[in-house]
C-alpha positions as MATLAB code, in Angstrom:
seq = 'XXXXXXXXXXXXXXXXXXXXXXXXXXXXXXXXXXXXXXXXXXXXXXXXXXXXXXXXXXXXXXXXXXXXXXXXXXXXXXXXXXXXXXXXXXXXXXXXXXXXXXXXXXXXXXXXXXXX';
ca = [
     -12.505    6.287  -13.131;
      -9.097    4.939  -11.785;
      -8.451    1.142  -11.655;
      -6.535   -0.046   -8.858;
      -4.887   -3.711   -9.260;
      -2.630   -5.200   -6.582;
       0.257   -7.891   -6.223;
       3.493   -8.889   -4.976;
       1.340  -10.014   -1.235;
       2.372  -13.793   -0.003;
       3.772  -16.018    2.635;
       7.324  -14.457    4.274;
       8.957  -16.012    7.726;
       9.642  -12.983   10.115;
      12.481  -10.668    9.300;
      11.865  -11.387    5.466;
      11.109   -8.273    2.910;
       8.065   -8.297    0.319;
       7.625   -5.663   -2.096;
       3.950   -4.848   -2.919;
       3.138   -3.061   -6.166;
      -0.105   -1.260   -6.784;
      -0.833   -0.712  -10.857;
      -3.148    1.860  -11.759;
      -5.057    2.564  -14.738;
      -7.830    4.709  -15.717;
      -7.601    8.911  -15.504;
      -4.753    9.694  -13.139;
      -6.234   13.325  -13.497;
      -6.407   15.018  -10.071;
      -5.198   12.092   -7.947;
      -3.818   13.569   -4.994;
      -3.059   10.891   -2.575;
      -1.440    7.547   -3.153;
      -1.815    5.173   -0.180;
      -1.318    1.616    1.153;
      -4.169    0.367    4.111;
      -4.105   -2.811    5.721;
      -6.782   -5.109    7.576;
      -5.818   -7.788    9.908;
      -9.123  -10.358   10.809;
     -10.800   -8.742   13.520;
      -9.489   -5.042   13.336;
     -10.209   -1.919   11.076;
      -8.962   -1.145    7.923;
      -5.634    1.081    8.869;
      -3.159    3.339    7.265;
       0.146    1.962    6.858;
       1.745    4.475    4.166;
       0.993    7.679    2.425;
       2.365    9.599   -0.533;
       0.756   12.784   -1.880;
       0.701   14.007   -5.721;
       4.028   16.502   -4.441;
       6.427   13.235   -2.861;
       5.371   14.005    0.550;
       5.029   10.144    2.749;
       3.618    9.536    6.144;
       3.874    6.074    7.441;
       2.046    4.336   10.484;
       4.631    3.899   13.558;
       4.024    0.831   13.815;
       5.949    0.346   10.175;
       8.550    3.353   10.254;
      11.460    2.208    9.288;
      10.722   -0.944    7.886;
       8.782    0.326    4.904;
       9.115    2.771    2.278;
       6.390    3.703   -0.315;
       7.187    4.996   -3.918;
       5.944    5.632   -6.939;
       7.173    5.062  -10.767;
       5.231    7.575  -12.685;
       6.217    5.973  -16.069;
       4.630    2.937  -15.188;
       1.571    4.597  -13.318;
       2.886    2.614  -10.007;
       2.839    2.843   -6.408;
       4.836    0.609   -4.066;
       5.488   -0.565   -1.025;
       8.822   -2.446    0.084;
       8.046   -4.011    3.504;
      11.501   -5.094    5.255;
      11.920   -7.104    8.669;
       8.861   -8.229    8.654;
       6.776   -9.375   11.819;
       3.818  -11.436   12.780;
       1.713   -8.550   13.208;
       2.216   -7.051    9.794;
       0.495  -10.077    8.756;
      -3.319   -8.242    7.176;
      -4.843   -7.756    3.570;
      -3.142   -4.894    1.968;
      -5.023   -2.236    0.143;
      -3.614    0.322   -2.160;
      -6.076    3.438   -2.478;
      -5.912    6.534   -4.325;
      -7.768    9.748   -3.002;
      -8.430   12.532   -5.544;
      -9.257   16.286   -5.790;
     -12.709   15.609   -6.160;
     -13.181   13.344   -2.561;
     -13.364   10.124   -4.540;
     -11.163    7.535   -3.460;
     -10.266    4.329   -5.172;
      -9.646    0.763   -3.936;
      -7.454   -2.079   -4.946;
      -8.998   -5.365   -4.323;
      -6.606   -6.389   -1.647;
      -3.862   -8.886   -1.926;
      -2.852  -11.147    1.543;
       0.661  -11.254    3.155;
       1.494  -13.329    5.592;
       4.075  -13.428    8.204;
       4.896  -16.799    9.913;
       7.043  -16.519   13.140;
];
């Protein structure tokens, strides 16, 4: 079992930066995937940024650029440093983990919000 806690979400005026970290606990034992979703009211749950077990990222299009996920193994972390932010960035983040075995793990969310 792998337990996903999130923070570092809140209110940001457009062009600001928040840094979201994602602390996991539990067995890190065939986690492959490390990866930060968001849902804005009204859509579906998307990706936004992806890091696998070997350093590789992918990132949404809508966000390359402006953020950059990355992990601190020491401190079983994965994060997510959102620069020049916009309006439509503004969604509950998600930090997942997808293992080996085809289980994947959610964070409870945490809310950012972007005023113009």
């Amino acid at each position: 079992q792998v337990q996903l806690v999130e923070s570092g979400g809140g209110l940001v005026q457009a062009g600001g930066s928040l840094r979201l970290s994602c602390a996991a606990s539990g067995s890190m034992f065939k986690i492959n995937v490390m990866g930060w979703y968001r849902q804005a009211p009204g859509k579906q749950r998307e990706l936004v940024a992806s890091l696998t077990r070997g350093g590789s990222t992918n990132y949404a299009d809508s966000v390359k650029g402006r953020f950059t996920i990355s992990r601190d193994n020491a401190k079983n972390t994965v994060y997510l440093q959102m620069n020049t932010l916009k309006s439509e960035d503004t969604a509950v983040y998600y930090c997942k983990y997808a293992s080996d075995f085809g289980v994947d793990y959610w964070g409870q969310g945490t809310q950012v919000t972007v005023s113009s």
